[in-house]
PyMOL Python script that loads the backbone (N, CA, C, O; Angstrom):
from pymol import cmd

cmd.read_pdbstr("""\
ATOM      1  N   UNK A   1      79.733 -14.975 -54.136  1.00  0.00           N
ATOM      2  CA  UNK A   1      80.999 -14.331 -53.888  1.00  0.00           C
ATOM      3  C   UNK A   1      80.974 -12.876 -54.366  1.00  0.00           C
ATOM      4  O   UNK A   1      81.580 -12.012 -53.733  1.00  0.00           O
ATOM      5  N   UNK A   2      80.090 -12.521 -55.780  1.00  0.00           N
ATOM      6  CA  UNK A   2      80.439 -11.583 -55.814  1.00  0.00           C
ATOM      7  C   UNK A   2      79.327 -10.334 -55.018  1.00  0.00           C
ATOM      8  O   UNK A   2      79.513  -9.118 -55.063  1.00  0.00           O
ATOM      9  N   UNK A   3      78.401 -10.901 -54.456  1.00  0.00           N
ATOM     10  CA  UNK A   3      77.290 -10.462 -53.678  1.00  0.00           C
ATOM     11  C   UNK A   3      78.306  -9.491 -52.461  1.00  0.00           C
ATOM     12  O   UNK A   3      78.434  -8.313 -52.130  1.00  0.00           O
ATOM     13  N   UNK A   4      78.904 -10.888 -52.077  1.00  0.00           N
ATOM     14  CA  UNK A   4      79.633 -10.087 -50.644  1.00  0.00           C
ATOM     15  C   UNK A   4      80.984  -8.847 -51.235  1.00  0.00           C
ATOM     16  O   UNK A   4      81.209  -7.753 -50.718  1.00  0.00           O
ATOM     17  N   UNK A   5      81.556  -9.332 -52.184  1.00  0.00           N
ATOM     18  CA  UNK A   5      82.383  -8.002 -53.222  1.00  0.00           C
ATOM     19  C   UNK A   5      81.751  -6.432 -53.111  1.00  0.00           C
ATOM     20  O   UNK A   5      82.106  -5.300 -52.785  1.00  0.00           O
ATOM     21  N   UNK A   6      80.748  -7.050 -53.533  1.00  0.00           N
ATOM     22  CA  UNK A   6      79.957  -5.451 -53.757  1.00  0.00           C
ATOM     23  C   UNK A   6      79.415  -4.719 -52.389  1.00  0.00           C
ATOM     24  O   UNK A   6      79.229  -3.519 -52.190  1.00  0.00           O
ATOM     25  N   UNK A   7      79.200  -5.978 -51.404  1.00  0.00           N
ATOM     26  CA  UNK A   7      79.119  -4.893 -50.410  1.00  0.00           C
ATOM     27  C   UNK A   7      80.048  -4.553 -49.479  1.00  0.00           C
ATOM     28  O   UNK A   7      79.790  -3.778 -48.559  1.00  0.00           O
ATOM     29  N   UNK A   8      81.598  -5.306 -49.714  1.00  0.00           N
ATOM     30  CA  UNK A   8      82.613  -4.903 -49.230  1.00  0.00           C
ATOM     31  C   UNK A   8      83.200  -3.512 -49.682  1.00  0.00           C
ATOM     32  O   UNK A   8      83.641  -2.596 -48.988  1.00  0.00           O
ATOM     33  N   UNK A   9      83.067  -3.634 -51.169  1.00  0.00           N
ATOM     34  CA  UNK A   9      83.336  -2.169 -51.665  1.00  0.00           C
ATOM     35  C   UNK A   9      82.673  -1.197 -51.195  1.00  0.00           C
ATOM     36  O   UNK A   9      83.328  -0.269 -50.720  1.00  0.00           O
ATOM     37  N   UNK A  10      80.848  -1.096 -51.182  1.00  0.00           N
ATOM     38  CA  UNK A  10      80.056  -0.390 -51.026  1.00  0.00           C
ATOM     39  C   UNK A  10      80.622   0.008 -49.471  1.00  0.00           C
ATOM     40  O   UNK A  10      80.887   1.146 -49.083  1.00  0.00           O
ATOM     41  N   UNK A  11      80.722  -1.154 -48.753  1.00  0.00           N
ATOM     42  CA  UNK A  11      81.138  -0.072 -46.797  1.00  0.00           C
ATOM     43  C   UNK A  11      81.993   0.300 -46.763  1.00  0.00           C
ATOM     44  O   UNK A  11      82.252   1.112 -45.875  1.00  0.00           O
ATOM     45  N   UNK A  12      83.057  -0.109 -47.813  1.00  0.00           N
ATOM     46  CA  UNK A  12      84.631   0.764 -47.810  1.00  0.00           C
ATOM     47  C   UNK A  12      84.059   2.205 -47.655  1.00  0.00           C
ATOM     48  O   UNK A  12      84.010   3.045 -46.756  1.00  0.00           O
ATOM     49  N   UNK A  13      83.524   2.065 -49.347  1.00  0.00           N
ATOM     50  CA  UNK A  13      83.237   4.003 -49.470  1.00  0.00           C
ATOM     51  C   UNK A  13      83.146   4.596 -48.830  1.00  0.00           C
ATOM     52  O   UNK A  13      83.758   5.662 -48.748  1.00  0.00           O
ATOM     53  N   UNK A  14      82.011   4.000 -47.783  1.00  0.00           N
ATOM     54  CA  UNK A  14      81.592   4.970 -46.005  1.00  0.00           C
ATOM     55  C   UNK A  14      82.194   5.171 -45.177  1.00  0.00           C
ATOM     56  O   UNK A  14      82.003   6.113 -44.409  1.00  0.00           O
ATOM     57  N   UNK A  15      83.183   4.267 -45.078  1.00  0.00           N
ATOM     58  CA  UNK A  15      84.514   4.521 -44.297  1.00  0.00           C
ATOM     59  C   UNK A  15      85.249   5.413 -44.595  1.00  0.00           C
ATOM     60  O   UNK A  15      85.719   6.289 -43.868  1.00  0.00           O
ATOM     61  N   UNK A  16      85.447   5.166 -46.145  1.00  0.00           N
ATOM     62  CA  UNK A  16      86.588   6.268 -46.466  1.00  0.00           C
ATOM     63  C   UNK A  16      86.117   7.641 -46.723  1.00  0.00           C
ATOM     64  O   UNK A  16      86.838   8.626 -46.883  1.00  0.00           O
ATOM     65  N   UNK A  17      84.803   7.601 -46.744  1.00  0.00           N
ATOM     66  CA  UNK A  17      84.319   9.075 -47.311  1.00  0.00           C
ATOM     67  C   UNK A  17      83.761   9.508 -46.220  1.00  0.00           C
ATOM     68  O   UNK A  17      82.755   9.029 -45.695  1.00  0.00           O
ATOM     69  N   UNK A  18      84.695  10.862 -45.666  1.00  0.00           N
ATOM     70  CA  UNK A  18      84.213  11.609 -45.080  1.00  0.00           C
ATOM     71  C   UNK A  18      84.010  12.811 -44.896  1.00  0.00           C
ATOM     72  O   UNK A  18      83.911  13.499 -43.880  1.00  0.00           O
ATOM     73  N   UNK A  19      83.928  13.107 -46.455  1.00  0.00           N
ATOM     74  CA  UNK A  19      83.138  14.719 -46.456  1.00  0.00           C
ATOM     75  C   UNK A  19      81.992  15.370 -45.907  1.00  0.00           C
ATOM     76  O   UNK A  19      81.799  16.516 -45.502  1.00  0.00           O
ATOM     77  N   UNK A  20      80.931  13.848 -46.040  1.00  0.00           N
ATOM     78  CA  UNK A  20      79.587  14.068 -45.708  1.00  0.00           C
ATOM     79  C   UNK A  20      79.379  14.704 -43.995  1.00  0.00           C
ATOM     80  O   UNK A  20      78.551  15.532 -43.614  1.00  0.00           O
ATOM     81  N   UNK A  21      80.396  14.017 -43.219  1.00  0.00           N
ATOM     82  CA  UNK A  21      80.615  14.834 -41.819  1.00  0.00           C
ATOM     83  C   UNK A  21      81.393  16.165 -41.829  1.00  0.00           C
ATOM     84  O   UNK A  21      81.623  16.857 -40.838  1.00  0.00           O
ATOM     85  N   UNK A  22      81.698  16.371 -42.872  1.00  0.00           N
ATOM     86  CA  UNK A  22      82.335  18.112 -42.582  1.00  0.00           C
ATOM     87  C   UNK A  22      80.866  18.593 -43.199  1.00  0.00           C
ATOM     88  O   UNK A  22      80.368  18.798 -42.092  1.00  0.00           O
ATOM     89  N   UNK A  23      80.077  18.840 -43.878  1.00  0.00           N
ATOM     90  CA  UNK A  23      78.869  19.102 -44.267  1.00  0.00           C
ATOM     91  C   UNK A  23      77.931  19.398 -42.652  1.00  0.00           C
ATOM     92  O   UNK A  23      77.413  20.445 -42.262  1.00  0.00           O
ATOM     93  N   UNK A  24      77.975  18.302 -42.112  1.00  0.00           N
ATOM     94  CA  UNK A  24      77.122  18.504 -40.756  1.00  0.00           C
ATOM     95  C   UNK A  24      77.931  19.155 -39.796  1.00  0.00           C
ATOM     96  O   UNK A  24      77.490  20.200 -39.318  1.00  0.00           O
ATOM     97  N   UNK A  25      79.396  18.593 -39.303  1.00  0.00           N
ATOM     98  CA  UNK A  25      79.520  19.678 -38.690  1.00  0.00           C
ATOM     99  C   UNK A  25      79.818  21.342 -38.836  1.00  0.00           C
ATOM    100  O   UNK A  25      79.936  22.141 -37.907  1.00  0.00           O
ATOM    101  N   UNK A  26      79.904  21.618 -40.301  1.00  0.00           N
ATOM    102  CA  UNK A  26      79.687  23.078 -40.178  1.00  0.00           C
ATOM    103  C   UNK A  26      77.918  23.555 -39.970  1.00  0.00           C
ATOM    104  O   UNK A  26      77.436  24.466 -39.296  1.00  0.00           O
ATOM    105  N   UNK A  27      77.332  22.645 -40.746  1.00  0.00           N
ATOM    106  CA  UNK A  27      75.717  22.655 -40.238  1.00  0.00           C
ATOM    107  C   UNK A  27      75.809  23.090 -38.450  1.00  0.00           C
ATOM    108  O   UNK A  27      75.683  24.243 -38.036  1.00  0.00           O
ATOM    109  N   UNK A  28      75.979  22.238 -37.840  1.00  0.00           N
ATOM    110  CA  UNK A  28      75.586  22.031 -36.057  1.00  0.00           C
ATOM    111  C   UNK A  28      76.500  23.377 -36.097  1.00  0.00           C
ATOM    112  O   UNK A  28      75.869  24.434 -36.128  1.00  0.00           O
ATOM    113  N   UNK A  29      77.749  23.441 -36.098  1.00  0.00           N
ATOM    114  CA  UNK A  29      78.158  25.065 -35.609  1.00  0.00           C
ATOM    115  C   UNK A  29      77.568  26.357 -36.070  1.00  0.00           C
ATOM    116  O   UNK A  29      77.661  27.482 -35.578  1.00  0.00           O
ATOM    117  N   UNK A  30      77.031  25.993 -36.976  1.00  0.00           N
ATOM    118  CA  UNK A  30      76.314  27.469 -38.067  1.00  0.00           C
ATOM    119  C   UNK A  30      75.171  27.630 -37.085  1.00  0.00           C
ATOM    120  O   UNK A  30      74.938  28.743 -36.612  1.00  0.00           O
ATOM    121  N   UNK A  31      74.167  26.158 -36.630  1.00  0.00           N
ATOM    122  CA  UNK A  31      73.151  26.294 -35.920  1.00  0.00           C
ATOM    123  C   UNK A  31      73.596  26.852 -34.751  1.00  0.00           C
ATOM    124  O   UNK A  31      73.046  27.919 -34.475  1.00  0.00           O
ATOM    125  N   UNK A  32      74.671  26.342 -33.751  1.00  0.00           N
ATOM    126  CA  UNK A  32      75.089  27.125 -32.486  1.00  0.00           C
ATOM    127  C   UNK A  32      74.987  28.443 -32.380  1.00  0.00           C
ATOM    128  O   UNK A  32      74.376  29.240 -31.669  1.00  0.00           O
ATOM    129  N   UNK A  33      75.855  28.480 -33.402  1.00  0.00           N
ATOM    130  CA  UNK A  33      76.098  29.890 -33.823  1.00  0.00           C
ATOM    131  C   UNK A  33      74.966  31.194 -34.023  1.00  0.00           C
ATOM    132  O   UNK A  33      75.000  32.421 -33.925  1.00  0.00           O
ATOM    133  N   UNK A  34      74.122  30.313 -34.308  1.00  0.00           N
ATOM    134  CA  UNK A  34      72.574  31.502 -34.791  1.00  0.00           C
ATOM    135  C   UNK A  34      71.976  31.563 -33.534  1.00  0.00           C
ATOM    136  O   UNK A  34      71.572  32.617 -33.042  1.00  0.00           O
ATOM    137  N   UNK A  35      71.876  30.070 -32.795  1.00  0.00           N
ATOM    138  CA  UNK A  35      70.987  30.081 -31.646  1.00  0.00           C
ATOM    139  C   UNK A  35      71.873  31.503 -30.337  1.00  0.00           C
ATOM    140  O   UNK A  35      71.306  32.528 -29.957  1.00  0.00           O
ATOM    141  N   UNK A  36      73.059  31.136 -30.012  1.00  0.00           N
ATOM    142  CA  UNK A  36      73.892  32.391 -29.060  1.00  0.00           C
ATOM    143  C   UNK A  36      73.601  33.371 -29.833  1.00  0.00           C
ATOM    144  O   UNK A  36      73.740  34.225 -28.958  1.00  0.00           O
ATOM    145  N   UNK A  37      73.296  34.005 -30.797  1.00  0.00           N
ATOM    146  CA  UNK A  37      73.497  35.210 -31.872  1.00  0.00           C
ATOM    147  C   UNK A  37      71.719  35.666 -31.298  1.00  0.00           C
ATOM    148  O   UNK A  37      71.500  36.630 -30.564  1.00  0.00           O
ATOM    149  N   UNK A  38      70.890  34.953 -31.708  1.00  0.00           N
ATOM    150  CA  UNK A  38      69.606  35.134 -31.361  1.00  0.00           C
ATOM    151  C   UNK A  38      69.430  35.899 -29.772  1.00  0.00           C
ATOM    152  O   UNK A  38      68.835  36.956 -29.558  1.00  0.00           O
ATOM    153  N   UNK A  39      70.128  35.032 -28.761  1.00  0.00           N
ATOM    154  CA  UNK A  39      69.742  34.706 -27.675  1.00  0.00           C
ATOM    155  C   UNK A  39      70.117  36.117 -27.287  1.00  0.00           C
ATOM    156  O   UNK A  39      69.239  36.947 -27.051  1.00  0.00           O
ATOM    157  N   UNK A  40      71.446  36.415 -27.214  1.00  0.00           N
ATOM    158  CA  UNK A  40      72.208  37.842 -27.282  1.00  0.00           C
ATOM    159  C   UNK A  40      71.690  38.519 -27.416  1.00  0.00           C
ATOM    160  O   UNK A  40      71.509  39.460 -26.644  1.00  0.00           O
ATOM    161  N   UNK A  41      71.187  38.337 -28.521  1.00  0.00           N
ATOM    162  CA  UNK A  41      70.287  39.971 -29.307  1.00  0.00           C
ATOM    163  C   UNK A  41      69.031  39.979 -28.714  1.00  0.00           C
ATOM    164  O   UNK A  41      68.597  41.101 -28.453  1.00  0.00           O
ATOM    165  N   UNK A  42      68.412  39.140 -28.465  1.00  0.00           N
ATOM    166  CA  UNK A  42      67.201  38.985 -27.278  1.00  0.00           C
ATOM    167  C   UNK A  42      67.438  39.924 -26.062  1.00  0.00           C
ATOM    168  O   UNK A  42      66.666  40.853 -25.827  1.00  0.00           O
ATOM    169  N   UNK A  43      68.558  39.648 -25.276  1.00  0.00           N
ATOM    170  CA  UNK A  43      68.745  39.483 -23.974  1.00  0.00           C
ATOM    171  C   UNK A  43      69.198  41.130 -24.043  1.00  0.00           C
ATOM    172  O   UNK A  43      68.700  41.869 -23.193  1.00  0.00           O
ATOM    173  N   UNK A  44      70.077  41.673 -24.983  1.00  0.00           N
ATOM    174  CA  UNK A  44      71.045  42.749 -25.335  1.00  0.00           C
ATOM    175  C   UNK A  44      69.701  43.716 -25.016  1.00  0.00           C
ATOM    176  O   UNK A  44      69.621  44.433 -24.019  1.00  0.00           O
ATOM    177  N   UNK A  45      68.097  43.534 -26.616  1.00  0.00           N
ATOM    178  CA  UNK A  45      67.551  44.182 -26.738  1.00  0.00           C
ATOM    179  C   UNK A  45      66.587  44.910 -25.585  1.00  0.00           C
ATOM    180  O   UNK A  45      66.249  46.093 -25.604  1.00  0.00           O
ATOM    181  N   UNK A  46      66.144  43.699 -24.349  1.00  0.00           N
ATOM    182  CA  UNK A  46      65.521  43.951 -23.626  1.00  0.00           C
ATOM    183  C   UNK A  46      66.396  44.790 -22.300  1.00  0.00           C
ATOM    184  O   UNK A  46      65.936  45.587 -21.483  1.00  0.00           O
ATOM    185  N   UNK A  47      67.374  44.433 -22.403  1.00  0.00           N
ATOM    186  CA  UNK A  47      68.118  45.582 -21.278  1.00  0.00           C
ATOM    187  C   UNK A  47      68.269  46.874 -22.012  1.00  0.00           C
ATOM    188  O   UNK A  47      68.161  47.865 -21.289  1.00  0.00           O
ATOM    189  N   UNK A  48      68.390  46.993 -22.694  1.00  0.00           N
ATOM    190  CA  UNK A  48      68.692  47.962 -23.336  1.00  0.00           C
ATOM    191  C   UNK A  48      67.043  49.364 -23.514  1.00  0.00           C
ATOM    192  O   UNK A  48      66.908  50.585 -23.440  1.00  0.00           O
ATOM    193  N   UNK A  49      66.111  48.088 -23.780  1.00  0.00           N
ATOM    194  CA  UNK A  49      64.592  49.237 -23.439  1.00  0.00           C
ATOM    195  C   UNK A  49      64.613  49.123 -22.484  1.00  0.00           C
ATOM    196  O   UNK A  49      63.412  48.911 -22.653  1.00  0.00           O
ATOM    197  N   UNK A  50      64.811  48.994 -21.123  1.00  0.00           N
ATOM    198  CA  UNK A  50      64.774  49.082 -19.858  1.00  0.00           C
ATOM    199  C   UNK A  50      66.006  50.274 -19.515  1.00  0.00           C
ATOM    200  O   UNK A  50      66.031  51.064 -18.572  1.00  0.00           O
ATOM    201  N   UNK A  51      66.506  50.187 -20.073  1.00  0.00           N
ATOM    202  CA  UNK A  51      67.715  51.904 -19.609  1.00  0.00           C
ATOM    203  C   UNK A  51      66.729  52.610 -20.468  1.00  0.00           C
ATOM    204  O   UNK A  51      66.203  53.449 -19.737  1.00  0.00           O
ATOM    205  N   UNK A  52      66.139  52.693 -21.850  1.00  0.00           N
ATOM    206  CA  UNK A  52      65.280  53.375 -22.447  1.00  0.00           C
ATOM    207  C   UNK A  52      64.560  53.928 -21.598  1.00  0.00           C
ATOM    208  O   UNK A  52      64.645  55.108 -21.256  1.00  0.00           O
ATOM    209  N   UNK A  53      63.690  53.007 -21.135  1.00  0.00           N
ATOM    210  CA  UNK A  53      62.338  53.514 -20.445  1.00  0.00           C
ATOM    211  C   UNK A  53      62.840  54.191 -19.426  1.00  0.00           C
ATOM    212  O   UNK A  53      62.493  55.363 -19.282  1.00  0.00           O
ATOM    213  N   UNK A  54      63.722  53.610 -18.552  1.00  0.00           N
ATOM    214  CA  UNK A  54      63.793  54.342 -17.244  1.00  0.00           C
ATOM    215  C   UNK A  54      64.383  55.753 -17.182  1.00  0.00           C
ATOM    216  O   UNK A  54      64.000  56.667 -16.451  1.00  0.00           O
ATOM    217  N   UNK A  55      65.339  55.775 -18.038  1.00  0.00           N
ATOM    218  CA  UNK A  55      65.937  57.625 -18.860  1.00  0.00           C
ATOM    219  C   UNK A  55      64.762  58.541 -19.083  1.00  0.00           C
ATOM    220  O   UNK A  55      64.774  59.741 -18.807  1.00  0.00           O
ATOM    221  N   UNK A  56      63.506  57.729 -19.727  1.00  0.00           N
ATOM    222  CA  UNK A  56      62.880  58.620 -20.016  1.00  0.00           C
ATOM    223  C   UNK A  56      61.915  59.397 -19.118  1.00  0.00           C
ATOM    224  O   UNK A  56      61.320  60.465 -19.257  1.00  0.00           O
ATOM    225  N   UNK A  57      61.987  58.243 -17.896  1.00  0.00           N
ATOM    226  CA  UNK A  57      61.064  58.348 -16.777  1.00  0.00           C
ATOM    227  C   UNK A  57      61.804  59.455 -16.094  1.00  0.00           C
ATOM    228  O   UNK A  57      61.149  60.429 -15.723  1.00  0.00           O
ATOM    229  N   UNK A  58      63.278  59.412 -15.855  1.00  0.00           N
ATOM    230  CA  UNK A  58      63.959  60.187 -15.187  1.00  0.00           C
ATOM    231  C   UNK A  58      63.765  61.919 -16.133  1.00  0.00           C
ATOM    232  O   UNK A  58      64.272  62.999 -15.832  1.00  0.00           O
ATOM    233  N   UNK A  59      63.109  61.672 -16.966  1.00  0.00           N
ATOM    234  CA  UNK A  59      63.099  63.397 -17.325  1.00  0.00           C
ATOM    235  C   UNK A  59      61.674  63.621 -16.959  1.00  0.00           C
ATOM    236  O   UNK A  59      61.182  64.745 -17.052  1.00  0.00           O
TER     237      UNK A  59
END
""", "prot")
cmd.dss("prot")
cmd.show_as("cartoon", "prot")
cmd.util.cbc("prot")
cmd.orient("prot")
């Protein structure tokens, strides 16, 4: 009896505790967040030497 006690309590906790998912989802948005931030600055940098180069060609 008291076998099954302890693990009634023990799955409560998991139920009731749910901090551990605000932990991940600011994790997964922080990751979103870097991956569009990256991608941008990728995409930003290479258009951006391409008006470079071609300005310079034009002189």
């Amino acid at each position: 009896m008291m076998k099954k006690f302890k693990k009634y309590v023990t799955a409560k906790k998991f139920v009731v505790d749910a901090s551990g998912a605000t932990l991940v989802e600011y994790g997964v948005a922080l990751l979103v967040v870097i991956i569009v931030g990256a991608t941008a600055i990728s995409a930003l940098g290479t258009a951006v030497g391409n008006e470079i180069s071609s300005s310079a060609e034009a002189f």
